[in-house]
RORO-643215 format. One record per atom (N, C-alpha, C): y, x, z; residue in three letters; residue number from 1; atom name. Coordinates in nm, 3 decimals. Example, Ala and Ser with C-alpha at 12.3 -4.5 7.8 and 13.67 -1.06 7.14 Angstrom:
2
<node <-0.569,1.319,0.780>,"ALA",1,"N">,
<node <-0.450,1.230,0.780>,"ALA",1,"CA">,
<node <-0.330,1.320,0.780>,"ALA",1,"C">,
<node <-0.225,1.285,0.708>,"SER",2,"N">,
<node <-0.106,1.367,0.714>,"SER",2,"CA">,
<node <0.003,1.290,0.787>,"SER",2,"C">,
REM end
This chain:
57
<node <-0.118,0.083,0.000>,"UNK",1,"N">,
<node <0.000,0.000,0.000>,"UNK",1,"CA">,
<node <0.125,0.088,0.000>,"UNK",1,"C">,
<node <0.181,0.067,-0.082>,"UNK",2,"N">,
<node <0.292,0.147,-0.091>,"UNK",2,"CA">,
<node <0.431,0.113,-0.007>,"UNK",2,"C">,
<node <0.521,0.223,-0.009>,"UNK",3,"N">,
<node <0.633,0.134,0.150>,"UNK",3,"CA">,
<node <0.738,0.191,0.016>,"UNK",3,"C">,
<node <0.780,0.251,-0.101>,"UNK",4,"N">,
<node <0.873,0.288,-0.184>,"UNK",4,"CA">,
<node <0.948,0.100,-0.264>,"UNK",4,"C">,
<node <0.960,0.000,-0.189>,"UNK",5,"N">,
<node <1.010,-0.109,-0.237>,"UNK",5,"CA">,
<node <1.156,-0.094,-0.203>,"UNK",5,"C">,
<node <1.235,-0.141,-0.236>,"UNK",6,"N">,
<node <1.349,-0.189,-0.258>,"UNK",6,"CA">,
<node <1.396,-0.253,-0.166>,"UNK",6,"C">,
<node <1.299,-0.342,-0.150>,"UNK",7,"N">,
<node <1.327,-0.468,-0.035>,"UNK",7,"CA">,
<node <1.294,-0.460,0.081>,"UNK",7,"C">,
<node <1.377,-0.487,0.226>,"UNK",8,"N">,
<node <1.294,-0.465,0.333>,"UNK",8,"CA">,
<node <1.191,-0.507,0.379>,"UNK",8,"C">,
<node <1.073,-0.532,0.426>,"UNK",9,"N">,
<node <0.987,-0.606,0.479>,"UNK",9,"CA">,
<node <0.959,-0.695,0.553>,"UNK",9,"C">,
<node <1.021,-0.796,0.577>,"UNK",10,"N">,
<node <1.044,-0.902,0.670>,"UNK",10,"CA">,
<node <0.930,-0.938,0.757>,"UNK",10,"C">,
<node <0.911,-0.985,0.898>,"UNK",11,"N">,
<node <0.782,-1.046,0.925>,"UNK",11,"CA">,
<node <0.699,-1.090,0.915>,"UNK",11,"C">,
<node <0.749,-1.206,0.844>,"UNK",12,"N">,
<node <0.684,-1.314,0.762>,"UNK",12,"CA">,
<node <0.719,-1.321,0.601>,"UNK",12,"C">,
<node <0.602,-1.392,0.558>,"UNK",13,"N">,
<node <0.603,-1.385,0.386>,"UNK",13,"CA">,
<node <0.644,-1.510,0.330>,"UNK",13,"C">,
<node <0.762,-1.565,0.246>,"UNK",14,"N">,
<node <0.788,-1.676,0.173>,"UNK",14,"CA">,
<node <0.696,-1.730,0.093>,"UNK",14,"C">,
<node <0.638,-1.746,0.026>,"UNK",15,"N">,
<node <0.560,-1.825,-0.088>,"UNK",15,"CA">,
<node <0.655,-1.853,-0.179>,"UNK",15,"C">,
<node <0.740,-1.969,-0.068>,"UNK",16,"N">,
<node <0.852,-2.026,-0.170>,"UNK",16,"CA">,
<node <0.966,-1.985,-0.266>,"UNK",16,"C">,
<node <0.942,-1.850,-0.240>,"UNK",17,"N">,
<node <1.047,-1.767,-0.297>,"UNK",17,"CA">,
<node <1.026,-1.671,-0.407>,"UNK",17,"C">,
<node <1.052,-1.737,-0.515>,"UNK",18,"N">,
<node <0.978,-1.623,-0.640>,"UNK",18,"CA">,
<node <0.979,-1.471,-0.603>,"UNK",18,"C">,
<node <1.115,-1.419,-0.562>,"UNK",19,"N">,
<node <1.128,-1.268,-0.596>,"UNK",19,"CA">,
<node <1.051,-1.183,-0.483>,"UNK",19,"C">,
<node <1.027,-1.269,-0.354>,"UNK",20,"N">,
<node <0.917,-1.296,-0.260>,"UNK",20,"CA">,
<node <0.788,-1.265,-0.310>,"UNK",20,"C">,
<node <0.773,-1.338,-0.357>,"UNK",21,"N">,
<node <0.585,-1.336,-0.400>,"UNK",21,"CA">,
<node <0.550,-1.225,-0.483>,"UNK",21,"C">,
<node <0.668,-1.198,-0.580>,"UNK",22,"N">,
<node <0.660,-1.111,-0.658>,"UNK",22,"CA">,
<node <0.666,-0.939,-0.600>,"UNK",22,"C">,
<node <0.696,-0.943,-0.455>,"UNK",23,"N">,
<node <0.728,-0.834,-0.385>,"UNK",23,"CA">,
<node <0.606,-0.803,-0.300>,"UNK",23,"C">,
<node <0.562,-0.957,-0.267>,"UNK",24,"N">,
<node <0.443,-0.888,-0.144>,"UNK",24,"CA">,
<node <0.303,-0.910,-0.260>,"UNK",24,"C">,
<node <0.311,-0.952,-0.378>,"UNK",25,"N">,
<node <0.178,-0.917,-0.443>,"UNK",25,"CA">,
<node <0.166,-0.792,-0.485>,"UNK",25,"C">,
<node <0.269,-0.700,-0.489>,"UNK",26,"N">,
<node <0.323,-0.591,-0.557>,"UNK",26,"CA">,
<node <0.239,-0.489,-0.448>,"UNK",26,"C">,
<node <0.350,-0.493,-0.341>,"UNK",27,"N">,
<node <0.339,-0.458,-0.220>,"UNK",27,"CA">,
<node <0.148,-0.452,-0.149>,"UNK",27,"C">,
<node <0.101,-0.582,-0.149>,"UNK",28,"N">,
<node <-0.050,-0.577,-0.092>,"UNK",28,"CA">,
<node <-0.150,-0.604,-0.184>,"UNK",28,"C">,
<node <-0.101,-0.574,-0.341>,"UNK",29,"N">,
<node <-0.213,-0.521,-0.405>,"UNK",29,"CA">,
<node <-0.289,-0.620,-0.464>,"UNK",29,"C">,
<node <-0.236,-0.763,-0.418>,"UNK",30,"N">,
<node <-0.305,-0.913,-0.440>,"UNK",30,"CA">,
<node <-0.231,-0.987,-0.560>,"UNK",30,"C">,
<node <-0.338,-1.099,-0.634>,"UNK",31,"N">,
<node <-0.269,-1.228,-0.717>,"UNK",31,"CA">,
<node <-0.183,-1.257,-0.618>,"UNK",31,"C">,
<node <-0.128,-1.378,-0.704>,"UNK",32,"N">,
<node <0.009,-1.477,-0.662>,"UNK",32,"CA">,
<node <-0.107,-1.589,-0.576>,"UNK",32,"C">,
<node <-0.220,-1.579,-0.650>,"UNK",33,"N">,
<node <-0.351,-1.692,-0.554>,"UNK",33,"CA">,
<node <-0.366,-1.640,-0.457>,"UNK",33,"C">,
<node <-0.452,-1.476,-0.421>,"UNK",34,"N">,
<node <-0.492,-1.448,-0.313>,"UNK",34,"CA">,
<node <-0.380,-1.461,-0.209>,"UNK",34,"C">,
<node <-0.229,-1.405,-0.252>,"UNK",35,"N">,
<node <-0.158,-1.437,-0.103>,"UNK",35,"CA">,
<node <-0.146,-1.575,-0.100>,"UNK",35,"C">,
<node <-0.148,-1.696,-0.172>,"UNK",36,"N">,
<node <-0.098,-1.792,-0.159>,"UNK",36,"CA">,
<node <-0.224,-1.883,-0.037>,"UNK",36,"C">,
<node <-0.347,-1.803,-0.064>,"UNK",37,"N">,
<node <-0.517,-1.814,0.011>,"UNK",37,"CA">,
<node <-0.467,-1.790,0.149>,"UNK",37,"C">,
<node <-0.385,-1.623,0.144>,"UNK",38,"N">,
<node <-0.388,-1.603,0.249>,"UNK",38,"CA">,
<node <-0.293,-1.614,0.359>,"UNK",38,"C">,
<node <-0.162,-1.683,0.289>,"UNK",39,"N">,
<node <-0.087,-1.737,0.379>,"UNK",39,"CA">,
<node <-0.087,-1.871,0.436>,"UNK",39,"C">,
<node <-0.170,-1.984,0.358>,"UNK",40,"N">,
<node <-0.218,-2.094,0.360>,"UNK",40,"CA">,
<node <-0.388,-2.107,0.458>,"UNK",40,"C">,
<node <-0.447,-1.980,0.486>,"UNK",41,"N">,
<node <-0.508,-1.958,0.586>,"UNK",41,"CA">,
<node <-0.510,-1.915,0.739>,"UNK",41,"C">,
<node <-0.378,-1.837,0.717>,"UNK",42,"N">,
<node <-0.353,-1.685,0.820>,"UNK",42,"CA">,
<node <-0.238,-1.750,0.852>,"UNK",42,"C">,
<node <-0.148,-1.811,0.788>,"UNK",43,"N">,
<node <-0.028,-1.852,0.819>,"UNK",43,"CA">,
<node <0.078,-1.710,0.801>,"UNK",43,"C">,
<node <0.213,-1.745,0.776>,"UNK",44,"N">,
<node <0.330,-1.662,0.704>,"UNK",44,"CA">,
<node <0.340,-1.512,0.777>,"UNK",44,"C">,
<node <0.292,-1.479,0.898>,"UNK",45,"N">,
<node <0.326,-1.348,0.932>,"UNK",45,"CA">,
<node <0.266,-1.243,0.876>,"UNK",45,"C">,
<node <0.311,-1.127,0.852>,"UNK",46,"N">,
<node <0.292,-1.022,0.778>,"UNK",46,"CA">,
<node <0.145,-0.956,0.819>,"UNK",46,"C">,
<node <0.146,-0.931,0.977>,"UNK",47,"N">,
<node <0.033,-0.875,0.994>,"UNK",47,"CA">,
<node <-0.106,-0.987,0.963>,"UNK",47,"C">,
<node <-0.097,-1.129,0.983>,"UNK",48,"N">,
<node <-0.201,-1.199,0.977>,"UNK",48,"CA">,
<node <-0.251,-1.208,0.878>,"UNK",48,"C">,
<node <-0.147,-1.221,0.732>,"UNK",49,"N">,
<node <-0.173,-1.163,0.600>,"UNK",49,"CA">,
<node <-0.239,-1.071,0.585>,"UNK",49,"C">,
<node <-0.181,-0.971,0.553>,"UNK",50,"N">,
<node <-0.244,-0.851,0.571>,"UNK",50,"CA">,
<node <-0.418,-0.843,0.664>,"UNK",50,"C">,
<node <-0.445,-0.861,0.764>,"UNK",51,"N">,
<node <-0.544,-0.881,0.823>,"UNK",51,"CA">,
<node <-0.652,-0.973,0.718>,"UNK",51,"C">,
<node <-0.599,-1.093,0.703>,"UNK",52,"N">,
<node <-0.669,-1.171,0.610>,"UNK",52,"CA">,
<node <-0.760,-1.154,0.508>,"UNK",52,"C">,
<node <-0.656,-1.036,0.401>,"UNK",53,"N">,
<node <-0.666,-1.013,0.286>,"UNK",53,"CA">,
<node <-0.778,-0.858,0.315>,"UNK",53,"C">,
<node <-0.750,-0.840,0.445>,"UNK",54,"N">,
<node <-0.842,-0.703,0.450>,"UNK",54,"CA">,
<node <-1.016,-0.763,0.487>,"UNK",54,"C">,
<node <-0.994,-0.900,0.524>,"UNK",55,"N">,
<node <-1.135,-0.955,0.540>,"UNK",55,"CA">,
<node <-1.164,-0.965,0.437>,"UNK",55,"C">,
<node <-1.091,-1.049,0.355>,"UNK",56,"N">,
<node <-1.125,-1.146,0.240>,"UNK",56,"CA">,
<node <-1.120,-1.112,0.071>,"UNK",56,"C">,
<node <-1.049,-0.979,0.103>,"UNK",57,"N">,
<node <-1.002,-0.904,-0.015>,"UNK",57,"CA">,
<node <-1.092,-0.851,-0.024>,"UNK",57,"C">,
REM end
């Protein structure tokens, strides 16, 4: 996972926010589905994501 983004990293992850999704699929390596799996499972915080996607990924 790379930390060279642009954008800061906020806690939690938007969905709702195109330039959002487009940052943390970038960012954790996932589709626009898998985070959408894994925030709709894990719920919006960064680490639960992340955790998620390390089960499920």
């Amino acid at each position: 996972m790379a930390d060279d983004h642009p954008i800061p990293a906020p806690a939690r992850i938007d969905v709702q926010e195109p330039e959002a999704v487009r940052y943390w699929t970038d960012v954790l390596q996932v589709t626009e589905e898998a985070l959408n799996e894994a925030v709709d499972r894990a719920g919006a915080n960064l680490d639960a994501v992340r955790a998620y996607i390390g089960e499920h990924g």
